[in-house]
C-alpha positions as CSV (number, residue, x, y, z in Angstrom):
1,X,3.0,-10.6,-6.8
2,X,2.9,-6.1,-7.0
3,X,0.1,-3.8,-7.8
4,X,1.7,-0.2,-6.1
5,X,1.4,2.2,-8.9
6,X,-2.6,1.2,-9.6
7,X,-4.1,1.5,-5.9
8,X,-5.3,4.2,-4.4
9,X,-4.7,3.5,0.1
10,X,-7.4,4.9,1.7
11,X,-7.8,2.3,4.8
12,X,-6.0,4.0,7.8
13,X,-6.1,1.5,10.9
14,X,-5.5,2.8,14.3
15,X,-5.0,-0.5,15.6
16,X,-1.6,-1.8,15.2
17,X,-2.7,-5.5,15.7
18,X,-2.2,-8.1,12.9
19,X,-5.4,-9.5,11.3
20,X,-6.6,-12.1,13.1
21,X,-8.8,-14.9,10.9
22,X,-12.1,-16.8,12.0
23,X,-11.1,-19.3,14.2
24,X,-13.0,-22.7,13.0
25,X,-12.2,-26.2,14.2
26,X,-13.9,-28.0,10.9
27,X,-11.7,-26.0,9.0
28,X,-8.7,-26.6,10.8
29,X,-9.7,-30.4,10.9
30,X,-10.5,-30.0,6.5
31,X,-6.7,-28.6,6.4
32,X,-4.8,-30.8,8.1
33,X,-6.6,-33.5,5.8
34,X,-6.2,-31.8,2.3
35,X,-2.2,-31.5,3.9
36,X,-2.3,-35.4,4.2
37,X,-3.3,-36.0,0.6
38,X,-1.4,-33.6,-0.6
39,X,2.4,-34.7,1.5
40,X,1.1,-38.3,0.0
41,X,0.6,-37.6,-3.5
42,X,4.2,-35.5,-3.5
43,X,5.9,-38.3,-1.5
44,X,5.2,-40.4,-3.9
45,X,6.3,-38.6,-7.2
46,X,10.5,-40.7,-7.0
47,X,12.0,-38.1,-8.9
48,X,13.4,-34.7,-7.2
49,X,12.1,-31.9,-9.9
50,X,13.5,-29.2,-8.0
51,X,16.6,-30.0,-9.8
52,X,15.2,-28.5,-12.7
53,X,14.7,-25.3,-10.9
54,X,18.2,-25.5,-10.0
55,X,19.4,-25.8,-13.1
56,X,17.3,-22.8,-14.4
57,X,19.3,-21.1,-11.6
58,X,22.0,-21.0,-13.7
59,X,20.9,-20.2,-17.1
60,X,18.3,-17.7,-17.1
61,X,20.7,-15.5,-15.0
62,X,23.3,-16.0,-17.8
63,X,20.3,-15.5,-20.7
64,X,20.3,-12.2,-18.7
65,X,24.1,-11.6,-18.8
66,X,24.3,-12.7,-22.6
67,X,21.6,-10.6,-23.9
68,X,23.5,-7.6,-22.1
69,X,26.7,-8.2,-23.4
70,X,25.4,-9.4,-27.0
71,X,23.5,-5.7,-27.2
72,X,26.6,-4.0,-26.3
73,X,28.9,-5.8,-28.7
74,X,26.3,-4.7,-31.0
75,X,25.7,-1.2,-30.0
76,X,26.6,0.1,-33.5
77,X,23.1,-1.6,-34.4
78,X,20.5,0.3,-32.7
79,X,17.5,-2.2,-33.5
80,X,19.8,-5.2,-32.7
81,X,20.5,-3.6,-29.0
82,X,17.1,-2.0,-28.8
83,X,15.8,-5.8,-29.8
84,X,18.5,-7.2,-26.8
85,X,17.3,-5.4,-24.1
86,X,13.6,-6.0,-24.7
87,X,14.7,-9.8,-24.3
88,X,15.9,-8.8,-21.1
89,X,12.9,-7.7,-19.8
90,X,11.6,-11.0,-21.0
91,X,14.2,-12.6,-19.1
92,X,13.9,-10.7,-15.8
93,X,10.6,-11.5,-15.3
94,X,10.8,-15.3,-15.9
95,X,14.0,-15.0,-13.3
96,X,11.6,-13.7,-11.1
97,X,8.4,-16.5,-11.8
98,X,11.1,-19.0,-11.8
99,X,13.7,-17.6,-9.5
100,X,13.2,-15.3,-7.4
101,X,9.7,-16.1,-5.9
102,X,10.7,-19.3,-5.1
103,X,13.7,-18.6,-3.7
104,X,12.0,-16.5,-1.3
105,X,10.2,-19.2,0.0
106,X,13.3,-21.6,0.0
107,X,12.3,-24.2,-2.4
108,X,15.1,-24.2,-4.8
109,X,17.9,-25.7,-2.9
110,X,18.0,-27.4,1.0
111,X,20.6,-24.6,1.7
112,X,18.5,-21.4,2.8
113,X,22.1,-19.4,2.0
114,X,21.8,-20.4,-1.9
115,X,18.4,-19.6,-1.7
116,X,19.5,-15.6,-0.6
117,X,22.2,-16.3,-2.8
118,X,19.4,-16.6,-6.1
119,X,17.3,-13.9,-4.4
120,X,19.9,-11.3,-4.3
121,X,19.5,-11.6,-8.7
122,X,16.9,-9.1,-7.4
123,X,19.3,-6.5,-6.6
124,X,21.0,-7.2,-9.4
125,X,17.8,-6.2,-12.2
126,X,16.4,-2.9,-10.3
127,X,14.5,-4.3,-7.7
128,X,15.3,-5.1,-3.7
129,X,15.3,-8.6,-2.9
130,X,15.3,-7.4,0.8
131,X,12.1,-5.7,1.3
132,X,10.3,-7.7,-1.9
133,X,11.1,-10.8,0.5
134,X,9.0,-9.3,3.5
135,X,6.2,-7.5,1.3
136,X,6.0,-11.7,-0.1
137,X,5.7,-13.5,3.1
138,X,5.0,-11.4,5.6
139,X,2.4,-9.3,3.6
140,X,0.8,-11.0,0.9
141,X,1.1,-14.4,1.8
142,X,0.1,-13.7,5.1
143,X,-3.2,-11.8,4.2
144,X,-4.0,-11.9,0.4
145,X,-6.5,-9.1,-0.5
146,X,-6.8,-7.3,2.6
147,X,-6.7,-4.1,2.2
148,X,-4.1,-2.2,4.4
149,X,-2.6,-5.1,4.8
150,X,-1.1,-6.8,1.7
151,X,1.3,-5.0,-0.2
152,X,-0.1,-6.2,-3.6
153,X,-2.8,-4.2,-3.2
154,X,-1.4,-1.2,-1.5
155,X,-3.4,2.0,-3.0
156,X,-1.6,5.1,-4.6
157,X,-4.5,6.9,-6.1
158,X,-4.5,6.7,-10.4
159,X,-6.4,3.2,-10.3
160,X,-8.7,1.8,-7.6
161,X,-9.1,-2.3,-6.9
162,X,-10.9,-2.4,-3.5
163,X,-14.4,-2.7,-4.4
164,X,-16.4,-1.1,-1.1
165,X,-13.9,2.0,-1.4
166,X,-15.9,4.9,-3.1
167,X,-14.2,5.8,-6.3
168,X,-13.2,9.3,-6.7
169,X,-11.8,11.9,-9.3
170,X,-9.8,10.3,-11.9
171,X,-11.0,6.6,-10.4
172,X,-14.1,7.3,-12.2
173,X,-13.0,6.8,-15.9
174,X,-9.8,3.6,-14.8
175,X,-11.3,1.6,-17.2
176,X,-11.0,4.0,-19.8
177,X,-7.0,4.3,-19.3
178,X,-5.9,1.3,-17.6
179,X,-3.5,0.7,-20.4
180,X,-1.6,3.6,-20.3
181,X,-1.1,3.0,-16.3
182,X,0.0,-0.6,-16.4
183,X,3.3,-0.2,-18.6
184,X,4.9,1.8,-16.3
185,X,4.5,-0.6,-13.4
186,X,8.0,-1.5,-12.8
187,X,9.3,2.4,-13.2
188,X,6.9,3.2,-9.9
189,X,8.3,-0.2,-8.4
190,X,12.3,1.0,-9.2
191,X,12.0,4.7,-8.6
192,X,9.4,5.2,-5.9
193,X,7.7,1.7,-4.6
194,X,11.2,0.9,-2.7
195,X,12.4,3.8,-1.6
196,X,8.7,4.4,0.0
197,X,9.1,1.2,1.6
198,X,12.4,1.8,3.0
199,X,11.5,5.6,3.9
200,X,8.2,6.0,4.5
201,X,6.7,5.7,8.2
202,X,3.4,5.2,6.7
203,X,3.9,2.4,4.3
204,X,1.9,-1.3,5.1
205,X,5.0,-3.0,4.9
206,X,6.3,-1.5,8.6
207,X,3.3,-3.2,10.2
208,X,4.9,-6.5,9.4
209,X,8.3,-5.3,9.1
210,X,9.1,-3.0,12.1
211,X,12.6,-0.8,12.2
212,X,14.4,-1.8,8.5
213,X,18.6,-2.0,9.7
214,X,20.5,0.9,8.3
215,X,22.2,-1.7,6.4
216,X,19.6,-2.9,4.1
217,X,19.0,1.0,3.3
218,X,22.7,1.9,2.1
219,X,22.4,-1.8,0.2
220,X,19.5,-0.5,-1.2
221,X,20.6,2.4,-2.4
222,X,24.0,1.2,-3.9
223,X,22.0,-1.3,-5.4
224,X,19.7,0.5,-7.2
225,X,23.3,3.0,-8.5
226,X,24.9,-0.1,-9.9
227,X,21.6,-1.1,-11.6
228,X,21.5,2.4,-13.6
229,X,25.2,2.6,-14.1
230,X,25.8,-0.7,-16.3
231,X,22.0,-0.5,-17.9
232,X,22.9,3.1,-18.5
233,X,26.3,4.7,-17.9
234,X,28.5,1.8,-19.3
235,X,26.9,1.7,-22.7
236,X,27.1,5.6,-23.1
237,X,30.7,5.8,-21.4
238,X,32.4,2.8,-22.9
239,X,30.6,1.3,-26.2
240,X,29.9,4.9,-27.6
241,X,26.0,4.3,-27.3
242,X,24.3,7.6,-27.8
243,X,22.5,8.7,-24.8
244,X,18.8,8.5,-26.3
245,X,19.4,5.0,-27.7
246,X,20.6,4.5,-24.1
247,X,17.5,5.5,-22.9
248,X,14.7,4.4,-25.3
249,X,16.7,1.0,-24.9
250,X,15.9,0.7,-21.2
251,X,13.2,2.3,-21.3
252,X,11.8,0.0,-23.7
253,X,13.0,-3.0,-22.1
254,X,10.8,-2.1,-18.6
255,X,7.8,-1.9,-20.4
256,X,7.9,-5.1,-21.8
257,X,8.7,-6.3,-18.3
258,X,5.5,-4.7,-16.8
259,X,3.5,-6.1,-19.6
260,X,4.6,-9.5,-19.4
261,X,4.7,-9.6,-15.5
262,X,1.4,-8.3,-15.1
263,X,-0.1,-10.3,-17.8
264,X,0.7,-13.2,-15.8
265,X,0.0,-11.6,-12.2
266,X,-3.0,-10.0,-12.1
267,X,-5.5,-12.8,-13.2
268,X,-4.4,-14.4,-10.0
269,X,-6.2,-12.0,-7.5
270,X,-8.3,-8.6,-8.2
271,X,-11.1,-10.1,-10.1
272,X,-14.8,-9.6,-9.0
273,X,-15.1,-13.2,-8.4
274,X,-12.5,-12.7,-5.5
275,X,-13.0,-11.4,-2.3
276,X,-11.5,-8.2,-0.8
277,X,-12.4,-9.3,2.8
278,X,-13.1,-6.3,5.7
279,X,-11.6,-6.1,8.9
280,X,-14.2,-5.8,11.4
281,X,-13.4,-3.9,14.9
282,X,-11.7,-6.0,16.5
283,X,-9.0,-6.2,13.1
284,X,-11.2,-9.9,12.9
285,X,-11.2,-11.8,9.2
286,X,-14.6,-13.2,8.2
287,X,-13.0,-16.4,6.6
288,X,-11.0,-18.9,8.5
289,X,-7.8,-19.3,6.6
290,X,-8.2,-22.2,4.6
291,X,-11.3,-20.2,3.2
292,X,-9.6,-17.2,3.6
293,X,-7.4,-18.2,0.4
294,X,-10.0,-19.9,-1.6
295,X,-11.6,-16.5,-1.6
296,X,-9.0,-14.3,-2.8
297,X,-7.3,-16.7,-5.0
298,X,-7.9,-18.4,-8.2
299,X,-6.3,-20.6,-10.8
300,X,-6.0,-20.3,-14.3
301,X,-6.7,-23.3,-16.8
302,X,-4.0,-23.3,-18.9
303,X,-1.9,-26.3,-18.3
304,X,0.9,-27.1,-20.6
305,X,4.7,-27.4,-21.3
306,X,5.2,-23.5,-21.7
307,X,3.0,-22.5,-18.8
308,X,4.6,-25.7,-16.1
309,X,8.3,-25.0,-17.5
310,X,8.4,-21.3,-18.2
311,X,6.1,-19.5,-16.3
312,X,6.6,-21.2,-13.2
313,X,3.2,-22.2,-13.0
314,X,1.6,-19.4,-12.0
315,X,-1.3,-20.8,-13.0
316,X,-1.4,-23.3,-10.1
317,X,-1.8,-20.1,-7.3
318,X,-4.0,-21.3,-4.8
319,X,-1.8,-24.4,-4.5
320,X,1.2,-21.9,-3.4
321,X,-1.5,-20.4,-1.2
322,X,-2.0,-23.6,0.4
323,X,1.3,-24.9,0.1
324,X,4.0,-22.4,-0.6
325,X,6.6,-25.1,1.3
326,X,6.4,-26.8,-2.1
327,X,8.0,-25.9,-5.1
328,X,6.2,-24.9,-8.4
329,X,7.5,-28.2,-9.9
330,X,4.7,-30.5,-7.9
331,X,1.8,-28.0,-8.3
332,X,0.4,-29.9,-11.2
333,X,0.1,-32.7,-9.1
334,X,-1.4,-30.6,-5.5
335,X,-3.5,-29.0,-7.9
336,X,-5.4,-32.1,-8.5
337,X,-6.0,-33.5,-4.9
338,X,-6.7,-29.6,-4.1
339,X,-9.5,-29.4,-7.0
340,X,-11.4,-32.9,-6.0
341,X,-11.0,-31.9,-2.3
342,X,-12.3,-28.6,-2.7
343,X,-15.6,-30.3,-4.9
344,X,-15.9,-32.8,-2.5
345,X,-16.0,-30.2,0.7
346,X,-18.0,-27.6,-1.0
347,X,-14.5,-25.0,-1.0
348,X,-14.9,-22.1,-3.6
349,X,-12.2,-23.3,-5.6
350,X,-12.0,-21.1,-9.0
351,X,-10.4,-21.7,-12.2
352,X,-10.5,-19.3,-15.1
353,X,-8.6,-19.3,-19.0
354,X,-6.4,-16.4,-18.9
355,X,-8.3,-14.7,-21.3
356,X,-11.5,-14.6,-19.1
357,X,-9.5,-14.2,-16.3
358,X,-8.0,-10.7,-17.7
359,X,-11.8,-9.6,-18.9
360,X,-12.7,-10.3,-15.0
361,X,-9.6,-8.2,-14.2
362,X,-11.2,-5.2,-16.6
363,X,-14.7,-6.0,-15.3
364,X,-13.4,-5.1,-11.6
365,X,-12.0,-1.9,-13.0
366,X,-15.4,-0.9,-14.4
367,X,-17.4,-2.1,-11.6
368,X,-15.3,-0.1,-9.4
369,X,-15.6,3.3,-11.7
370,X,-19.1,3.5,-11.5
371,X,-18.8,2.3,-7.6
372,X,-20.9,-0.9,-8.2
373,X,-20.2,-2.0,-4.3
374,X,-21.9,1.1,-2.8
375,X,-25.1,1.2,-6.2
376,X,-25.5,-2.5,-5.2
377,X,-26.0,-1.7,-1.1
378,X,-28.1,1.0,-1.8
């Protein structure tokens, strides 16, 4: 999911070598079982529900394109294009819940070229489908809540998620301004997140990544040029938009972007009922890694039409953990035979109502303020 602007990265590793988790055979055994069910109970559903995805494919990109061109046909109504490109932001980030995260993962269509096809909508809204695709896989997926080695969590120094690191200076009073900080998630992700990624020798992303093609950096860049000029430019230049209602408009429309996506993301990982696990010397995990995402990951309860067919169940996360070859459309199902599996096997499987969820979320901030980890070793 995305936490750069919030995290302060303090872990510096002198090893380059990738994580490597507990190696357990009775876990490995519990897997390939909770697998079986799982392939059995999909098998078994007749009807192919990733059409449904497909089909959102093609509308939410247009819902995007409409609510453009109905602002600028209305430009002589400032609270009718201000109003527009808040729905937008609405719209981006359920392309990217419904869209873009699974096309990363190539469970839209059998083709992986549409699947790039639908990712590269990324490029399209002010992000970079190229690098978002590695920090995904290659990065989250492939260690959730480690620090220095998931992008989600990657530290930049106003707000402080890693419980054992010592906060400092303005980290002391996070949970007193959060709110201000969170708004302005996807500006950091469009004007600095990227380019840092793409520039920056120090970034987590280039122990995954290695050497990112010259390319992908000139994409990148015209990208990110096109983005501004017909969010920007093209309503000033040819629809006689003045340049603050340009502005506040876009401005306007990111924040309800970060506000939406992050209400949905972040009661998915940094709560303090998660772990943050340590890399011990030898860059060793202490969970195997069907534990491994059992600890960092938990569900939310909600489970209805708007969450399954909107928000791309997000609510089902440790199934994507698990399973991420399966589409969002048969998590309802996974979820179950992951649930009675886990009770049965004694897995920490966790499920929390948003609402508690996003307390947890604040909780974490707190605890990490008054450096809880280190009052609680002592």
């Amino acid at each position: 999911m995305v936490f750069n602007i919030i995290f302060n990265y303090h872990t510096k590793l002198n090893i380059m070598e990738k994580p490597v988790y507990l190696k357990d055979s009775n876990d490995a055994k519990l897997f390939n079982e909770l697998r079986k069910k799982v392939n059995q109970r999909v098998e078994a559903i007749p009807e192919n529900r990733d059409i449904y995805i497909q089909i959102k494919a093609v509308i939410l990109p247009l819902l995007y394109v409409g609510l453009y061109v109905f602002a600028l046909f209305n430009a002589g109504k400032p609270w009718i294009y201000i109003l527009s490109f808040v729905l937008m932001g609405i719209s981006l980030v359920l392309i990217y819940l419904n869209l873009i995260h699974e096309a990363a993962h190539n469970n839209i269509f059998k083709s992986k070229k549409m699947n790039g096809m639908v990712l590269q909508i990324f490029d399209f809204v002010g992000a970079n489908s190229y690098i978002w695709k590695k920090r995904h896989i290659a990065s989250h997926h492939a260690y959730p809540n480690v620090d220095g080695w998931d992008t989600d969590i990657e530290q930049s120094g106003l707000l402080l998620i890693i419980p054992w690191i010592k906060a400092k200076g303005i980290q002391r009073y996070q949970h007193r301004f959060f709110f201000l900080v969170y708004p302005l998630y996807l500006f950091n992700w469009m004007f600095i997140r990227d380019f840092r990624d793409f520039f920056d020798n120090n970034r987590v992303i280039l122990k995954t990544q290695g050497a990112i093609p010259m390319k992908e950096k000139i994409k990148m860049v015209a990208y990110k040029l096109f983005y501004f000029f017909y969010q920007i430019a093209v309503p000033v230049l040819f629809f006689k938009v003045s340049i603050s209602l340009a502005l506040g408009a876009w401005f306007l429309q990111v924040i309800a972007a970060s506000i939406f996506a992050l209400f949905v993301l972040l009661p998915l990982h940094p709560l303090p009922d998660n772990a943050f696990p340590k890399l011990d010397e030898k860059n060793g995990l202490p969970f195997s890694w069907l534990n491994h995402q059992f600890e960092v990951t938990n569900d939310l309860k909600e489970n209805n039409w708007f969450v399954r067919n909107v928000l791309g169940n997000f609510n089902f996360h440790v199934a994507h953990h698990l399973f991420p070859n399966y589409s969002y459309a048969y998590y309802n199902e996974i979820t179950e035979e992951i649930a009675s599996f886990a009770k049965e096997h004694g897995l920490a499987y966790k499920r929390f109502p948003i609402t508690t969820a996003l307390g947890k979320h604040v909780d974490l901030l707190k605890q990490n303020a008054n450096n809880a980890y280190f009052i609680l070793e002592e």
